[in-house]
C-alpha positions, 0 to 999 in steps of 0.5 A: 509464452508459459506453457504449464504442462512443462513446469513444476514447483519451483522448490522442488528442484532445490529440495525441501526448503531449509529452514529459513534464518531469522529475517532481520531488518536491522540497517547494520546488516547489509546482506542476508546470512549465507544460508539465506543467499544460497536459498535465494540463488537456488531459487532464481537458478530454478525459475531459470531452468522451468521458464528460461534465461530470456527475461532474467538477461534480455527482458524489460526492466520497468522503470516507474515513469511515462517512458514505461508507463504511458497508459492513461490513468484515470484513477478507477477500474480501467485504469487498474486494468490498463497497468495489469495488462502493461505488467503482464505484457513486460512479464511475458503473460499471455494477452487474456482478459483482465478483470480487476475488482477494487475494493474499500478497506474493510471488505476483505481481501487486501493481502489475505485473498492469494496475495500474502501479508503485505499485498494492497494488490493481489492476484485472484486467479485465472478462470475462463480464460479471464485474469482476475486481480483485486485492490484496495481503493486506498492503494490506488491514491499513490503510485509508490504504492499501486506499481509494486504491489500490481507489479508483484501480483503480476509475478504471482500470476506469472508463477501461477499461470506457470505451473507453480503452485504459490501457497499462501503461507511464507515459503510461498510467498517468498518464491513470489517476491524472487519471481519478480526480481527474476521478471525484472521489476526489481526497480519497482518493488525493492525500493516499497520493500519498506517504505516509511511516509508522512503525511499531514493531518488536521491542525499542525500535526503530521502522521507518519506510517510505514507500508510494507510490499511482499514477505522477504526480507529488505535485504534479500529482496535487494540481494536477489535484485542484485543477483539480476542485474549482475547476472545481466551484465548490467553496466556500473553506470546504469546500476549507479543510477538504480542505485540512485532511485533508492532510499537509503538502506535499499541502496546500501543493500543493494550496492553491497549485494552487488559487491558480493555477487561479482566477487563470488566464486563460482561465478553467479552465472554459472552458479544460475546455470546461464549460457555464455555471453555469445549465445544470449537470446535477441534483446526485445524491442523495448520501444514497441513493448513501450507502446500505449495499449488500445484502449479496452473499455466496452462501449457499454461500461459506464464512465471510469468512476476514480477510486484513487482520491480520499473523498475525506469526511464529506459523503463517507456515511452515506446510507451508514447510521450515525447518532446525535449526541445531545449536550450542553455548550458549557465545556466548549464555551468554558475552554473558548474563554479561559484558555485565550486568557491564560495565553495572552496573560503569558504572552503579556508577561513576556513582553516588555510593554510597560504593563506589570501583569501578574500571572495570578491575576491572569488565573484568576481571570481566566478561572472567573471567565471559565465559570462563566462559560460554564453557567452559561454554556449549561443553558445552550443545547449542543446536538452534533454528529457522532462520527469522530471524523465529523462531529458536524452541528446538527439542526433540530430538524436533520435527519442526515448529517449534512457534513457525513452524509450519516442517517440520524438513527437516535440521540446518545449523550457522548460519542463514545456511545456510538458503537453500543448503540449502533449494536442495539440498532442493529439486534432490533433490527434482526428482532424485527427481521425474525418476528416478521 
């Protein structure tokens, strides 16, 4: 158990923080520059000091599993809560009250509020006796992305709670990132240090992004990791397959960390102030640590709403303005028939079928069918949606786009004149508001 009063900033002991090297992630470098590892290690030796060698050395190391994780996930708050209070649990936080509030993007928050730059979930703060987090809804939907970052604001907590004041600037954020290898979740945020997805997207495209957990350094987040698991005598065979687990540049970083640290001289140990092997504290029993968590919902609480699933384009404007865009069927219509043309003519031409088409005559055709298109689409009415995600058709009569769920607020005559109008909508809106 933490016990504030006799806790201090953890960077005090060590003097000012010197200045830190440029943090690269260049994939050649497997380890940080000396300067940077004398500061990691200083640090970890000093959370060592203020809270003791027990989680370092003994304390639960989490794996992202049902072994470790066995609480039911149902995709909302309760949810968040039930993993908050197993993360709390493994880190040795008291058994408070949790509150989590999750939030869509764009309300704010979201590695802002008390959780650095990179955090999708972060700690709020500790009031009335009550633990108070906060997520993104878009977290929620991949659990390479929500177990990190919970578990990183876990250590905030943990730091926080404490005694030690994080600020939210770099330096501070730093000492979180150590805390959490110090807890032993290293195996669930080296790996999301940076993490590199793909995912599909509409027609035959894919899109590819990268996330990004805490501040330090991909190769001092693995540095300091390693520095736990040699500092806990943690055997080849078990250090192998947290190796395996990885990617591959938090492996190599993590492989050649370890390398380092067990050839250091002095001895990690010693350098981190831990006692000798004989005077370790008791292991905790993990199998009851690993025990499903009653179930904290109220009688009262509504029924567990999911908030981890993409509802897409179907519902997202509900109650939100969106816009008709009147035009013509001309463009559309000219494209449906000359680009079919075009593609069977060169399909045509490169199949031995006995036919001798030339390609001009197939632009010709195409040309010929695109005008009539043209003509013809000028005399059809086009009313659609003006939501780029929707673009749905819309009923002379609709008031609210049956695809987005949008209120028809006006006609515009491109979608790009969407946000201009929503700004009109909005200044009349306030004039009315202020003559009223």
């Amino acid at each position: 158990m933490l016990h504030a009063a006799s806790v201090t900033d953890a960077s005090a002991s060590t003097g000012a923080e010197p200045e830190a090297e440029p943090e690269t992630e260049d994939d050649g470098v497997l380890v940080p520059p000396p300067q940077e590892r004398q500061w990691l290690l200083q640090q970890l030796a000093a959370m060592v000091k203020r809270f003791g060698p027990d989680r370092l050395l003994v304390g639960p190391m989490p794996w992202p599993n049902e072994d470790w994780f066995p609480d039911k996930w149902a995709g909302g708050e309760p949810s968040m809560r039930r993993l908050i209070r197993r993360l709390m649990m493994y880190a040795g936080l008291p058994d408070d009250p949790v509150e989590v509030t999750i939030e869509d993007d764009g309300q704010g928050g979201g590695g802002v509020a008390g959780g650095g730059s990179y955090a999708s979930v972060w700690f709020v703060g500790r009031k009335n006796g009550v633990m108070r987090f906060a997520a993104l809804a878009t977290s929620l939907r991949s659990p390479l992305v929500v177990v990190p970052a919970a578990a990183r604001a876990v250590a905030e907590a943990f730091l926080r709670v404490g005694g030690i004041a994080v600020k939210d600037d770099g330096g501070g954020q730093r000492l979180v990132d150590i805390a959490g290898a110090y807890l032993g979740f290293g195996v669930l945020t080296v790996d999301a240090a940076i993490r590199h997805l793909t995912g599909a997207q509409t027609g035959f495209r894919s899109t590819r992004s990268r996330s990004r957990l805490g501040v330090l350094a991909p190769q001092s987040l693995a540095f300091v990791f390693a520095a736990a698991t040699v500092a806990r005598q943690c055997p080849e065979k078990e250090a192998k397959r947290i190796a395996r687990s990885m990617q591959p540049n938090p492996r190599a970083f993590f492989n050649a960390a370890r390398s380092l640290l067990q050839e250091r001289e002095p001895p990690l140990a010693e350098a981190l102030g831990l006692p000798a092997p004989d005077d370790w504290p008791e292991s905790p029993d993990y199998d009851e640590l690993r025990a499903p968590l009653d179930d904290d919902v109220a009688e009262d609480e509504p029924p567990e709403e999911r908030r981890d699933q993409d509802k897409g384009v179907v519902g997202m404007n509900e109650g939100k303005p969106v816009f008709r865009v009147e035009r013509s069927k001309a463009l559309r219509l000219a494209k449906m028939l000359a680009m079919p043309t075009v593609m069977l003519g060169m399909v045509a031409g490169r199949m031995n079928m006995g036919i001798d088409i030339p390609m001009w005559q197939v632009g010709v055709a195409a040309v010929g069918l695109g005008a009539l298109g043209l003509g013809v689409g000028r005399l059809l009415p086009d009313s659609r949606c003006s939501e780029p995600k929707c673009g749905a058709t819309l009923g002379k009569d609709d008031e609210v786009c049956p695809r987005c769920g949008g209120s028809v607020m006006g006609v515009i005559n491109h979608p790009k004149e969407r946000l201009a109008a929503e700004e009109a909508l909005g200044k009349n809106k306030s004039d009315d508001a202020t003559a009223s």
